[in-house]
SELUM-906078 format. One record per residue (C-alpha): residue in one letter; x, y, z. Coordinates in steps of 0.2 Angstrom, whole numbers, padded with zeros to 4 digits. Layout:
{rec 'a' {X Y Z}}
...
//
This chain:
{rec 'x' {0447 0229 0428}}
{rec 'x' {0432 0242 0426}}
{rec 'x' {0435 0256 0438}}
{rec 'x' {0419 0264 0447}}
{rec 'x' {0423 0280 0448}}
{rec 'x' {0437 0291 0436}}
{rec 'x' {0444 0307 0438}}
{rec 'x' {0445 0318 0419}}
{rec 'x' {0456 0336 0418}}
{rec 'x' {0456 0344 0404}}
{rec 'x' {0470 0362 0403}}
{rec 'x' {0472 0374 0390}}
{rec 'x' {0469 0389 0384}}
{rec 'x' {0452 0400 0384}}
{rec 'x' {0445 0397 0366}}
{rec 'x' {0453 0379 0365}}
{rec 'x' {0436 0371 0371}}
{rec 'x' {0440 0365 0389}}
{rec 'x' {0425 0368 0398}}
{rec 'x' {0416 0361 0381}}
{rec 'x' {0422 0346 0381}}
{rec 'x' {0421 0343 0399}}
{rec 'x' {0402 0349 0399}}
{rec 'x' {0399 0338 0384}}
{rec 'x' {0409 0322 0392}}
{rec 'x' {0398 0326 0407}}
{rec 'x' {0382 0324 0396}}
{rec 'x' {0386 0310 0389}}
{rec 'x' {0390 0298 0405}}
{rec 'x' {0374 0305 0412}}
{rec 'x' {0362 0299 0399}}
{rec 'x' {0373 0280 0403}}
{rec 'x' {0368 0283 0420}}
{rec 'x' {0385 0292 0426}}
{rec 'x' {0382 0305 0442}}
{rec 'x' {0396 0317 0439}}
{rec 'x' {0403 0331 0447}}
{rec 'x' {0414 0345 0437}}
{rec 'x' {0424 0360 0443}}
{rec 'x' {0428 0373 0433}}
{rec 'x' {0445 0385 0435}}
{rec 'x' {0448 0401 0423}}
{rec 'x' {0455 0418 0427}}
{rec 'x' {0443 0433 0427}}
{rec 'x' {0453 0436 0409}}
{rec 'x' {0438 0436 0394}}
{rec 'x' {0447 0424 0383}}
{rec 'x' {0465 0418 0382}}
{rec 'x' {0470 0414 0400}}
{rec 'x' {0472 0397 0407}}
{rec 'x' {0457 0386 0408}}
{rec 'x' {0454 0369 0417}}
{rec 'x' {0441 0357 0421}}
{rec 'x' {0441 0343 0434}}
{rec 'x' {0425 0330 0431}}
{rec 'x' {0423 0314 0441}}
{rec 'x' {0413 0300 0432}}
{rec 'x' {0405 0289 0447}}
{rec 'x' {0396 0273 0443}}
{rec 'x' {0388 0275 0464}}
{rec 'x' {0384 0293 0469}}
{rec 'x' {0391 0310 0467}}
{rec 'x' {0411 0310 0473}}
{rec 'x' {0420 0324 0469}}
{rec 'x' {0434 0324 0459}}
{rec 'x' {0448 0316 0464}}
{rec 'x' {0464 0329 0470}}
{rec 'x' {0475 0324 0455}}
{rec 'x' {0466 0317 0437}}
{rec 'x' {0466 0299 0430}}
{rec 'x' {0466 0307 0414}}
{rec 'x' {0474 0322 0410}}
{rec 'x' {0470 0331 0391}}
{rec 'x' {0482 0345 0389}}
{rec 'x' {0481 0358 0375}}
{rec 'x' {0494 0369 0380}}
{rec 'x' {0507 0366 0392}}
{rec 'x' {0510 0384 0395}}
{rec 'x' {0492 0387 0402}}
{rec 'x' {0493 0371 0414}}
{rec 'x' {0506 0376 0423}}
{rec 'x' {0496 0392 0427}}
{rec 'x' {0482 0379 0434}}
{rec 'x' {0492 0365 0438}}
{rec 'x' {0488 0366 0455}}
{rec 'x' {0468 0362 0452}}
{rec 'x' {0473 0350 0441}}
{rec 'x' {0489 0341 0449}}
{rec 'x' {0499 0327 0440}}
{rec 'x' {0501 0311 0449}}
{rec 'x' {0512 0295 0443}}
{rec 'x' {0498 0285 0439}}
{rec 'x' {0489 0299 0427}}
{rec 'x' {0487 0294 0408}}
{rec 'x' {0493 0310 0399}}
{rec 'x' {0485 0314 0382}}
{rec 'x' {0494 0332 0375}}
{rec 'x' {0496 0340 0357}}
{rec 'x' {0512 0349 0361}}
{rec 'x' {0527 0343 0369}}
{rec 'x' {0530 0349 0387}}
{rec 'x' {0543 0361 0391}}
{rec 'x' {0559 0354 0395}}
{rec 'x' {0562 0351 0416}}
{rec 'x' {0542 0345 0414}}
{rec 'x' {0544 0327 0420}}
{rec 'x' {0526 0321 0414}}
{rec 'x' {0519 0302 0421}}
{rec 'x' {0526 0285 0412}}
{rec 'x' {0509 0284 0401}}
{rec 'x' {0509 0300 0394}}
{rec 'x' {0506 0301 0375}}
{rec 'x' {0507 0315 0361}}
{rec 'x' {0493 0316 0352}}
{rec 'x' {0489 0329 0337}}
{rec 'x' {0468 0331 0341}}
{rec 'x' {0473 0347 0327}}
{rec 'x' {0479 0339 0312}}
{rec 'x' {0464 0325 0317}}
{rec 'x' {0452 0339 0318}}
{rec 'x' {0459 0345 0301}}
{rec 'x' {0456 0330 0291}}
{rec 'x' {0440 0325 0296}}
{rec 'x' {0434 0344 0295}}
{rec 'x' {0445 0355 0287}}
{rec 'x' {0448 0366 0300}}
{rec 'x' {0457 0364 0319}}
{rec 'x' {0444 0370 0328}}
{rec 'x' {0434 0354 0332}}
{rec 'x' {0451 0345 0342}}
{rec 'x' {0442 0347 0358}}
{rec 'x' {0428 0335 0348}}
{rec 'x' {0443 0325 0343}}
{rec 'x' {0448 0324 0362}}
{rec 'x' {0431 0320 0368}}
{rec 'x' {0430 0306 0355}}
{rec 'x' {0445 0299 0363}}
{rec 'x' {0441 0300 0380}}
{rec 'x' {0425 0292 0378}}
{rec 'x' {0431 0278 0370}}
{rec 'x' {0445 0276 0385}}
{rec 'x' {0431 0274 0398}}
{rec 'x' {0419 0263 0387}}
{rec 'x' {0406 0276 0384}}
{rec 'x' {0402 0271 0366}}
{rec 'x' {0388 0261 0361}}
{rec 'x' {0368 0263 0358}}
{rec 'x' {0364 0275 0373}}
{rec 'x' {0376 0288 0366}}
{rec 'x' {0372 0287 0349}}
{rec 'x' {0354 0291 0356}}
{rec 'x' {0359 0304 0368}}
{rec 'x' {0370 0313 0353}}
{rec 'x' {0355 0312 0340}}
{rec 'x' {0341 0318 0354}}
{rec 'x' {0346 0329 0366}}
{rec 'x' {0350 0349 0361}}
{rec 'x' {0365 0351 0373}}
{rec 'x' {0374 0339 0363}}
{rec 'x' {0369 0349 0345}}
{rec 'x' {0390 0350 0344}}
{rec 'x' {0393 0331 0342}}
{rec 'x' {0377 0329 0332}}
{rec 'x' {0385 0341 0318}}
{rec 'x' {0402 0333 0321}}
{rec 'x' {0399 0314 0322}}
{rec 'x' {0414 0312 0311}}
{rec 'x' {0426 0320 0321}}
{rec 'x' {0421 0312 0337}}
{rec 'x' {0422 0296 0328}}
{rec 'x' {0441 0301 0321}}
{rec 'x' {0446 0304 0340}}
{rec 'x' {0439 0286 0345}}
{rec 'x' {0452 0278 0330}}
{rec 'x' {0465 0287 0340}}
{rec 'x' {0479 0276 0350}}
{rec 'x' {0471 0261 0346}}
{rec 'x' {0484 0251 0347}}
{rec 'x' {0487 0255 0367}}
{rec 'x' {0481 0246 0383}}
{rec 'x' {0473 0259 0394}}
{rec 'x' {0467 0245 0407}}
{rec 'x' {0459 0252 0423}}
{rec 'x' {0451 0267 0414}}
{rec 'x' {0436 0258 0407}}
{rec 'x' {0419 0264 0418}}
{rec 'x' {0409 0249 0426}}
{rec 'x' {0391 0250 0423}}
{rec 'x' {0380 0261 0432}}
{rec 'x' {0372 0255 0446}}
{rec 'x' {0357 0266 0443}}
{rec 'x' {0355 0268 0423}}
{rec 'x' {0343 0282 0424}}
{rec 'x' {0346 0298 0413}}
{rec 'x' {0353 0310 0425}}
{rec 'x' {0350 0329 0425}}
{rec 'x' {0365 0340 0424}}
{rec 'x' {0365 0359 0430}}
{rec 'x' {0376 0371 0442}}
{rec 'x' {0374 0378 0459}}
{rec 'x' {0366 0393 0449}}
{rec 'x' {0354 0385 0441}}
{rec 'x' {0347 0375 0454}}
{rec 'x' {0346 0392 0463}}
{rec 'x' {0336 0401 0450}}
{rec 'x' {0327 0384 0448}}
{rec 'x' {0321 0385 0467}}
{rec 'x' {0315 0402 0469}}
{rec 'x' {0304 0399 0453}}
{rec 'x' {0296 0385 0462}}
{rec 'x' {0294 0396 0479}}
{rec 'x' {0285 0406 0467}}
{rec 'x' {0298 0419 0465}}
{rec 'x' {0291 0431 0451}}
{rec 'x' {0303 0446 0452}}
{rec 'x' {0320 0446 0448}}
{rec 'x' {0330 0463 0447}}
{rec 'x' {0350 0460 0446}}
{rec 'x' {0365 0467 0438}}
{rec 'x' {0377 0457 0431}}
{rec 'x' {0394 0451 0442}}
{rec 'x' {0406 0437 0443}}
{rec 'x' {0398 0422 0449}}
{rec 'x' {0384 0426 0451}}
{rec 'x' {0379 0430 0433}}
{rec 'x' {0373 0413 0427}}
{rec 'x' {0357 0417 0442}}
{rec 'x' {0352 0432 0433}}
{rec 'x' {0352 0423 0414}}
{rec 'x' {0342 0408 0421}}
{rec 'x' {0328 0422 0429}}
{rec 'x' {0330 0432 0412}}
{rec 'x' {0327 0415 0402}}
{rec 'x' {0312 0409 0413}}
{rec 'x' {0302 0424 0421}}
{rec 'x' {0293 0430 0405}}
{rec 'x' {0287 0411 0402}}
{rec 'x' {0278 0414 0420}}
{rec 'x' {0273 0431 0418}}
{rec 'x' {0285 0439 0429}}
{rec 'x' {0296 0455 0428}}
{rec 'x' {0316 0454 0425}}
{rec 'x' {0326 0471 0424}}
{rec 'x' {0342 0471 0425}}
{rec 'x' {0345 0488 0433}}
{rec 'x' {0362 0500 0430}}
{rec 'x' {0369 0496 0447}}
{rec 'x' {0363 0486 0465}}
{rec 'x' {0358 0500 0471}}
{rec 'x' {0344 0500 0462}}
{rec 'x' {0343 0482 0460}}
{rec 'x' {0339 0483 0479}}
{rec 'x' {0327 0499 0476}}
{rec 'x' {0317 0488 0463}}
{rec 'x' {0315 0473 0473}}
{rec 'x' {0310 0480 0488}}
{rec 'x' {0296 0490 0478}}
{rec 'x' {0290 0473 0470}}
{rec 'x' {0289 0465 0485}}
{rec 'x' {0279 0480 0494}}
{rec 'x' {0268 0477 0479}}
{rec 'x' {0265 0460 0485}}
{rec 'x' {0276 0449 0473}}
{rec 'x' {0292 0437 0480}}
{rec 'x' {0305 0445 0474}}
{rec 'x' {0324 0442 0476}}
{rec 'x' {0341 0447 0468}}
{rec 'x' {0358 0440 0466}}
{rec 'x' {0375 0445 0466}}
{rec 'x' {0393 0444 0474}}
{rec 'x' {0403 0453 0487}}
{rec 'x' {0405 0470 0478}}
{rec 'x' {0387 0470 0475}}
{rec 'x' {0380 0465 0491}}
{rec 'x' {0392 0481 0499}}
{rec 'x' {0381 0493 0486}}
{rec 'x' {0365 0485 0493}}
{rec 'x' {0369 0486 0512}}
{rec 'x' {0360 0504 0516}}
{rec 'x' {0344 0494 0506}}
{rec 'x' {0348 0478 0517}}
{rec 'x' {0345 0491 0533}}
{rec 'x' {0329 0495 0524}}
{rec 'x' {0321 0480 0521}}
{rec 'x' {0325 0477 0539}}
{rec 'x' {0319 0491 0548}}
{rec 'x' {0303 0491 0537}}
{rec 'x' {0299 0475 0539}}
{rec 'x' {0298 0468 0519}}
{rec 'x' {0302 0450 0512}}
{rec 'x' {0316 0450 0502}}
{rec 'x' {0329 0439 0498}}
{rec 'x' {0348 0442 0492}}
{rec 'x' {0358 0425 0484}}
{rec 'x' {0376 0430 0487}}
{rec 'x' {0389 0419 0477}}
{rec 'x' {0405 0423 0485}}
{rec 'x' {0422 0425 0478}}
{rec 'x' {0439 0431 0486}}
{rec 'x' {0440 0449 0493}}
{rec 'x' {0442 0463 0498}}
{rec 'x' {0437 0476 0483}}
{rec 'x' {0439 0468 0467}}
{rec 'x' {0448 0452 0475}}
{rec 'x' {0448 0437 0462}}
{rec 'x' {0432 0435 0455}}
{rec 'x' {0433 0421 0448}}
{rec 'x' {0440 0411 0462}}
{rec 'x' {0427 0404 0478}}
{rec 'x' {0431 0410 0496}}
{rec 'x' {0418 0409 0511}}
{rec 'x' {0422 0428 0518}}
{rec 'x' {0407 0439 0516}}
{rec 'x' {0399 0428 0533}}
{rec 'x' {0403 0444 0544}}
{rec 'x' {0394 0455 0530}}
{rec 'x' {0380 0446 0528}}
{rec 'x' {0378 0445 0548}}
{rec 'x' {0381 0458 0553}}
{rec 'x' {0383 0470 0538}}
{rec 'x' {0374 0490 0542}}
{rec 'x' {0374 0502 0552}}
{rec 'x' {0362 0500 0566}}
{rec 'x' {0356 0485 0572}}
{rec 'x' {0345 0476 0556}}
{rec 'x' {0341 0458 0560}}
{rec 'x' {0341 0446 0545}}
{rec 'x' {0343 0429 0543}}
{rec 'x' {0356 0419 0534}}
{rec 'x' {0356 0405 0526}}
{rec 'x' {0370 0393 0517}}
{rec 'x' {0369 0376 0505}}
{rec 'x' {0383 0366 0502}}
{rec 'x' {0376 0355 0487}}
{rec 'x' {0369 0361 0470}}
{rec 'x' {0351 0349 0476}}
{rec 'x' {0353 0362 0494}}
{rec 'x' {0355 0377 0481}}
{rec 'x' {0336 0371 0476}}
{rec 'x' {0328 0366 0491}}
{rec 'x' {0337 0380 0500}}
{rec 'x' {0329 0396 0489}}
{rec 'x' {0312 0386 0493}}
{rec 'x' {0316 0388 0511}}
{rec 'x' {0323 0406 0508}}
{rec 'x' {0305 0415 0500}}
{rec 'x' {0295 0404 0511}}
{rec 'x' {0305 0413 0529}}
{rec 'x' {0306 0429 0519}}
{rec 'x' {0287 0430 0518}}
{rec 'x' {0284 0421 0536}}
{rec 'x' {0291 0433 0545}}
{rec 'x' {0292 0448 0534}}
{rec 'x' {0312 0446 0533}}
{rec 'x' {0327 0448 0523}}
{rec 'x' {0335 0432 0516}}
{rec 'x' {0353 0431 0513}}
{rec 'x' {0358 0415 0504}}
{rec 'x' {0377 0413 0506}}
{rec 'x' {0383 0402 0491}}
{rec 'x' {0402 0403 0482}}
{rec 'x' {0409 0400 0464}}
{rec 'x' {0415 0383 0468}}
{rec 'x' {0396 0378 0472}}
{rec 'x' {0389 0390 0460}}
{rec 'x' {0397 0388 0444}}
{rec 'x' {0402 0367 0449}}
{rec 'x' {0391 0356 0439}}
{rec 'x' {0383 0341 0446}}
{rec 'x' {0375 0326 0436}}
{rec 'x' {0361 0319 0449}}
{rec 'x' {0346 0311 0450}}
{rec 'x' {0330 0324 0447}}
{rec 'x' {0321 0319 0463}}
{rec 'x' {0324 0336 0471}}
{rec 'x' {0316 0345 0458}}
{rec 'x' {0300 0333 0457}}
{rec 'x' {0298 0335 0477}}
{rec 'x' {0283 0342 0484}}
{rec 'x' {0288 0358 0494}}
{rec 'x' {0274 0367 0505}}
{rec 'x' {0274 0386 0501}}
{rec 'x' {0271 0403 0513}}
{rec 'x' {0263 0415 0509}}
{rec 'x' {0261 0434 0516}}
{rec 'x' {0249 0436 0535}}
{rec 'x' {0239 0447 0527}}
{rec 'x' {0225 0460 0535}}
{rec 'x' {0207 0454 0536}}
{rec 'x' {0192 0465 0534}}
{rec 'x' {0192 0470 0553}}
{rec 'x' {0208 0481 0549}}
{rec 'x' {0199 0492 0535}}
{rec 'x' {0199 0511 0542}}
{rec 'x' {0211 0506 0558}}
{rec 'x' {0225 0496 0550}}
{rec 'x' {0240 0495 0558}}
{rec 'x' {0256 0488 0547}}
{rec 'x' {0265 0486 0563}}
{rec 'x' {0255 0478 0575}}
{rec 'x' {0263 0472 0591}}
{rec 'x' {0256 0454 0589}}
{rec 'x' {0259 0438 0598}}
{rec 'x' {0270 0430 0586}}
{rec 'x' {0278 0448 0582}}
{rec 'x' {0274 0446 0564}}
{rec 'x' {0259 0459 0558}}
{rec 'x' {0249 0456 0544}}
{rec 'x' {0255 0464 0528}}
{rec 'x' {0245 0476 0515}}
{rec 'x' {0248 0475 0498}}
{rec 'x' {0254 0493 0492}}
{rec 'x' {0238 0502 0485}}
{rec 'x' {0224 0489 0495}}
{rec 'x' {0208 0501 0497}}
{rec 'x' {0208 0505 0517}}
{rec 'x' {0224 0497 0523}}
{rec 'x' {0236 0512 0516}}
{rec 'x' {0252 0513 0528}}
{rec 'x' {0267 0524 0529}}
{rec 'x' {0284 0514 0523}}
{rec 'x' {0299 0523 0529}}
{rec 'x' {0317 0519 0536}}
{rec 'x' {0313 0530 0550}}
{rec 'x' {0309 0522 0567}}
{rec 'x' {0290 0521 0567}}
{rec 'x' {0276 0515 0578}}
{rec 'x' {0260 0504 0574}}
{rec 'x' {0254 0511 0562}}
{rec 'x' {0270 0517 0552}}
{rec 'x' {0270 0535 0556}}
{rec 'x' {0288 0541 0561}}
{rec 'x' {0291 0540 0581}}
{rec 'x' {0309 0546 0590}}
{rec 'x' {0303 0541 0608}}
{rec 'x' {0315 0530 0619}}
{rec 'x' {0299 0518 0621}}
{rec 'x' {0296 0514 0603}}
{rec 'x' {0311 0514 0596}}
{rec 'x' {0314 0499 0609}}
{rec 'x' {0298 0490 0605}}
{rec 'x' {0302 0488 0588}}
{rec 'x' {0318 0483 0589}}
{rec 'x' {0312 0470 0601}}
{rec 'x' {0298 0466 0588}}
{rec 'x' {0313 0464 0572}}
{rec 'x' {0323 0452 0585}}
{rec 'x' {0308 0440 0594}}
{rec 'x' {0300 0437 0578}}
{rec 'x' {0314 0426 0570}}
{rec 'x' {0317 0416 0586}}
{rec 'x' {0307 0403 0582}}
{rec 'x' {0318 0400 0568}}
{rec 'x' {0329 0391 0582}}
{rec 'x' {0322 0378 0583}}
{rec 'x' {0324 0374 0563}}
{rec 'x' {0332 0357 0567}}
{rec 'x' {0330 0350 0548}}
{rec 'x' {0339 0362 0543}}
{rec 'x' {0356 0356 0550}}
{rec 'x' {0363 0340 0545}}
{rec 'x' {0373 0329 0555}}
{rec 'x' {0385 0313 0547}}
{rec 'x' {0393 0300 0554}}
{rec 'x' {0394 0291 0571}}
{rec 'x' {0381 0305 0580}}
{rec 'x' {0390 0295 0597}}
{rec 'x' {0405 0299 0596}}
{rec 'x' {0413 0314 0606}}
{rec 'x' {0424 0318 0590}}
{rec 'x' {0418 0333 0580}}
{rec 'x' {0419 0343 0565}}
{rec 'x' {0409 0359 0561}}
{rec 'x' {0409 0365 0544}}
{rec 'x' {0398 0374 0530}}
{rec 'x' {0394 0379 0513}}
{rec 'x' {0404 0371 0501}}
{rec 'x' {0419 0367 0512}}
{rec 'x' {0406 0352 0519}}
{rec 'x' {0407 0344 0503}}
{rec 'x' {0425 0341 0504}}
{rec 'x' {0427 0338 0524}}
{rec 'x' {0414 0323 0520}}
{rec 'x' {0424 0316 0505}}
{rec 'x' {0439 0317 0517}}
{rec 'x' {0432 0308 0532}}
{rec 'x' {0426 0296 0519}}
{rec 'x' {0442 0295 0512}}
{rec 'x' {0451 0293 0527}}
{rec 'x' {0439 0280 0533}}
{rec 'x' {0434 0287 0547}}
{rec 'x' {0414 0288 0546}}
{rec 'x' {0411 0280 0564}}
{rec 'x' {0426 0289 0572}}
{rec 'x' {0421 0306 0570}}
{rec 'x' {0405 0315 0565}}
{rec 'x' {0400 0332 0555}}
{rec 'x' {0388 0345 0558}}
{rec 'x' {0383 0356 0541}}
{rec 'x' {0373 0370 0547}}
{rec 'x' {0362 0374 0531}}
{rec 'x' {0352 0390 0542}}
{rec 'x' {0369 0400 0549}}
{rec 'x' {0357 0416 0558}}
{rec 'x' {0350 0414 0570}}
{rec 'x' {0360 0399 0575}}
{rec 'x' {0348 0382 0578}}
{rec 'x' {0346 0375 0594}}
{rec 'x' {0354 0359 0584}}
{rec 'x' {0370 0366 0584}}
{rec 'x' {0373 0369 0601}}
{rec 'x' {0367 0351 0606}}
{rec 'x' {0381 0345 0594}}
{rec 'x' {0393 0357 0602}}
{rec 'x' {0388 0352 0618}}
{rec 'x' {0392 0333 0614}}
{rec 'x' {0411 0335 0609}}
{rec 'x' {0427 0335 0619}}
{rec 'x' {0437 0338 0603}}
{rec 'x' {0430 0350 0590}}
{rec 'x' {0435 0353 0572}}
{rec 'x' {0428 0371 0563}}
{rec 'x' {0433 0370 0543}}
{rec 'x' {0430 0386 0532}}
{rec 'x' {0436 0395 0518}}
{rec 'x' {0442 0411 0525}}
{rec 'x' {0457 0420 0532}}
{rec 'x' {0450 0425 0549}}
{rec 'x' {0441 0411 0554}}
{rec 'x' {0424 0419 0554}}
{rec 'x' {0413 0405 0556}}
{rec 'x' {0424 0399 0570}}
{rec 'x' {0422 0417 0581}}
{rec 'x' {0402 0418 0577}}
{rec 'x' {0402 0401 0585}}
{rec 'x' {0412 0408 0598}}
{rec 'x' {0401 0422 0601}}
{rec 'x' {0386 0411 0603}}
{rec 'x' {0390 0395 0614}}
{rec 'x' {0404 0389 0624}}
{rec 'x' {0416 0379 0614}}
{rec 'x' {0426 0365 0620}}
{rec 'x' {0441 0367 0626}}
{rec 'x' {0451 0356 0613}}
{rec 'x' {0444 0367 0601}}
{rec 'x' {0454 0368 0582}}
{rec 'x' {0452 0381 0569}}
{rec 'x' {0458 0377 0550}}
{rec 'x' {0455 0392 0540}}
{rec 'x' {0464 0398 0525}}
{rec 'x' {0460 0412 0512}}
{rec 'x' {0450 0404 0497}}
{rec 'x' {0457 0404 0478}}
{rec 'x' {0461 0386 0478}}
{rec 'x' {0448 0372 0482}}
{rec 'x' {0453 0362 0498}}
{rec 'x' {0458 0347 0494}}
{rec 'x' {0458 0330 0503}}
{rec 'x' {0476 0328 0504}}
{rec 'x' {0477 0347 0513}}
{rec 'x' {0464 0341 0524}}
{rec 'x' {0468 0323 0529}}
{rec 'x' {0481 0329 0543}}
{rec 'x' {0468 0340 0553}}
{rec 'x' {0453 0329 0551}}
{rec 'x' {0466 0312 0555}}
{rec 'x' {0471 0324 0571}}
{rec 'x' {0452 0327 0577}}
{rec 'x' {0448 0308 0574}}
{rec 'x' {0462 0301 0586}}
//
């Protein structure tokens, strides 16, 4: 019986084409129609260390993968027990390996040894095509052949690999066949439509294109890196400026000067970065300039693990300075909310004259999705600058006390409407002022202007039975496992979710959610619980009130996750 949706893993070494031929699989099922969601797991090691992939093939909707695979390709059993966590064995999983296991490695009741090398060898010559002779394989396992991949293979430029190797992928489909693999085979999909396939990071740098983003200044840091090559790709096919600076320091410098020049500009990085850019943070605070700042987070402190996801730079972005320096903060927790999200970003960022922080993580950047394209065809309304009409010319004042707090904005170098920028407390007109009284109506003015952002109410999402007094709180990426969980568990109409998407200020939306539980739920990817005690620092919570936090560098899964969210639900 064709199953509807199948877990693939793939281990082995770096240069042994895991993530290759999980990306290419991947592809393939999305020109069939597949959506597909893929998560990648390597040490912060250049090449050699342990590399794994876990890829879920749904014929329905996006799923993430499933905690252990249905298929497992192992290339080296050495490197999977570095990653055999992520990618965990489970009786039913067909094994496909080239080498055999070490001994005391009881491996599942279908498991078979396979030499994708020597395969490689005789179709090509050469071993370093056996992830192709894997693929090949696998694809025939799930019933992926047939005209639509032979079209996909010949048209479409991420699958140039195959198209130069159709012999080898053809050697790796003869493979095994005279095993029964029943229950692997993918049923149709419902929706046959070519999917698009792209990472968080992509979807981000996609989004601020379409906000209009046309200055991008970055250095280059893990995971946030693949952010800066999109802008680098993109930006001079729009007639925008990319410069990728010698630290974020002046990342930060750059940008802000770009923005006072009257372009949307933004930067990305990761925790260590977003520490070198916190004095500039102040800055763009105090004076008042749009700016956004897309932090992928990995594990900290210092130099942490940067290429594992953790959610604990929410206290930085907060509340990170010296002073007190208003921002808002924002957080997706799909690669489509990584799009729409950077949209929403520029726009508040040149609303109300703000600093954006957009708190993303490895998992969600550096995850692949294949999905349907109708978030990047949406129609999305666009800010721009309050800028000063001709009545300000001789008398303009940057920092005028106005009745939404937000003062229209000169471009830097605009004939009569010159002002003084500084970091030092200022009035009106931006000259520096060290009086009690201005110092306190401009910090009044920072604080009132982004209240209206309160009432934000689209941009918190709430699933399930909205009736029920039973509820989890949750964001970023942890949200997209908490919902598979609930799913998982069955328990849609007995408990209900609330995803915050805008984090700072809090919306209104949240509290009402708060409000309407008797039991309560907070899910995060920290040590501490930061999430949990900003929550506590805004609203009463109810009494039956559960944290469950941990330190990130392993995904959460659904098992870990099935005994608090069963407990919350009763």
């Amino acid at each position: 019986m064709a199953s509807s949706s199948v877990t693939v893993g793939v281990a082995g070494s770096g240069g042994d084409g895991v993530v290759a031929l999980g990306s290419l699989l991947q592809r393939l099922a999305a020109w069939q129609g597949y959506f597909s969601h893929m998560l990648r797991f390597y040490g912060p090691q250049i090449r050699g260390g342990a590399t794994a992939v876990r890829l879920s093939l749904d014929a329905e909707g996006v799923s993430l993968p499933k905690d252990s695979p249905d298929i497992l390709v192992c290339f080296d059993w050495e490197k999977y027990l570095e990653v055999d966590r992520e990618v965990p064995l489970a009786p039913e999983t067909v094994v496909l390996y080239e080498k055999a296991p070490p001994s005391g490695l009881r491996l599942p009741k279908k498991s078979f040894e396979v030499d994708f090398s020597e395969a490689s060898r005789q179709a090509t010559g050469s071993d370093h095509n056996k992830n192709v002779v894997a693929l090949g394989l696998v694809k025939r396992l799930l019933g992926l052949c047939g005209d639509r991949a032979s079209e996909a293979i010949q048209t479409d430029e991420g699958l140039h690999l195959l198209k130069q190797n159709v012999a080898v992928l053809e050697a790796g489909e003869l493979l095994l066949a005279g095993h029964s693999f029943a229950g692997l085979e993918l049923c149709p999909a419902q929706d046959r439509s070519v999917k698009v396939v792209l990472h968080g990071n992509a979807a981000v740098a996609q989004g601020a294109l379409r906000a209009g983003c046309r200055a991008f200044f970055g250095y280059p840091i893990t995971p946030a890196s693949e952010i800066m090559q999109e802008m680098q790709d993109k930006l001079p096919r729009l007639d925008g400026v990319f410069v990728q600076a010698e630290d974020e320091i002046a990342v930060m410098g750059l940008a802000l000067g770009a923005s006072i020049a009257g372009l949307k500009a933004m930067t990305a990085t990761s925790g260590p970065g977003l520490d070198l850019m916190t004095e500039m943070m102040g800055l763009a605070s105090a004076a008042e300039v749009p700016m956004v700042i897309v932090d992928v987070q990995r594990c900290g402190p210092s130099t942490g693990i940067p290429s594992k996801a953790e959610q604990s730079d929410l206290n930085h972005a907060i509340y990170g300075g010296h002073g007190e320096a208003p921002r808002v903060v924002m957080a997706p927790y799909d690669v489509p909310g990584c799009y729409r999200l950077l949209v929403e970003a520029i726009n508040i960022a040149q609303r109300f004259q703000t600093l954006v922080i957009v708190l993303s993580d490895q998992w969600l950047g550096q995850g692949f999705v294949a999905v349907n394209d109708a978030f990047l065809k949406q129609d999305y309304p666009l800010e721009e600058l309050k800028r000063p009409g001709g009545e300000e010319t001789g008398d303009y004042r940057r920092y005028l006390m106005t009745d939404d707090f937000i003062s229209p904005m000169a471009v830097a170098g605009e004939e009569g409407l010159t002002y003084q920028m500084t970091g030092l407390n200022h009035n009106e007109k931006g000259w520096p002022a060290f009086d009690f009284e201005t110092n306190q109506q401009m910090h009044r003015k920072r604080y009132s202007k982004l209240m209206p952002l309160c009432g934000r109410d689209g941009l918190v999402e709430v699933f399930g039975n909205e009736n029920c007094g039973r509820g989890i709180l949750t964001w970023g990426s942890s949200a997209q496992i908490v919902l598979e969980t609930v799913r998982w568990l069955g328990l849609q109409d007995e408990v209900k979710v609330c995803v915050p998407q805008l984090i700072h200020p809090l919306p209104e939306r949240v509290e009402r959610f708060v409000k309407s539980t008797d039991k309560l739920l907070v899910v995060e990817m920290n040590y501490s619980g930061q999430f949990y005690r900003y929550l506590r620092a805004q609203m009463d919570m109810p009494r039956k009130t559960e944290l469950y936090a941990r330190a990130g560098g392993r995904l959460f899964s659904r098992k870990e996750l099935s005994g608090p969210v069963t407990e919350v639900a009763r």
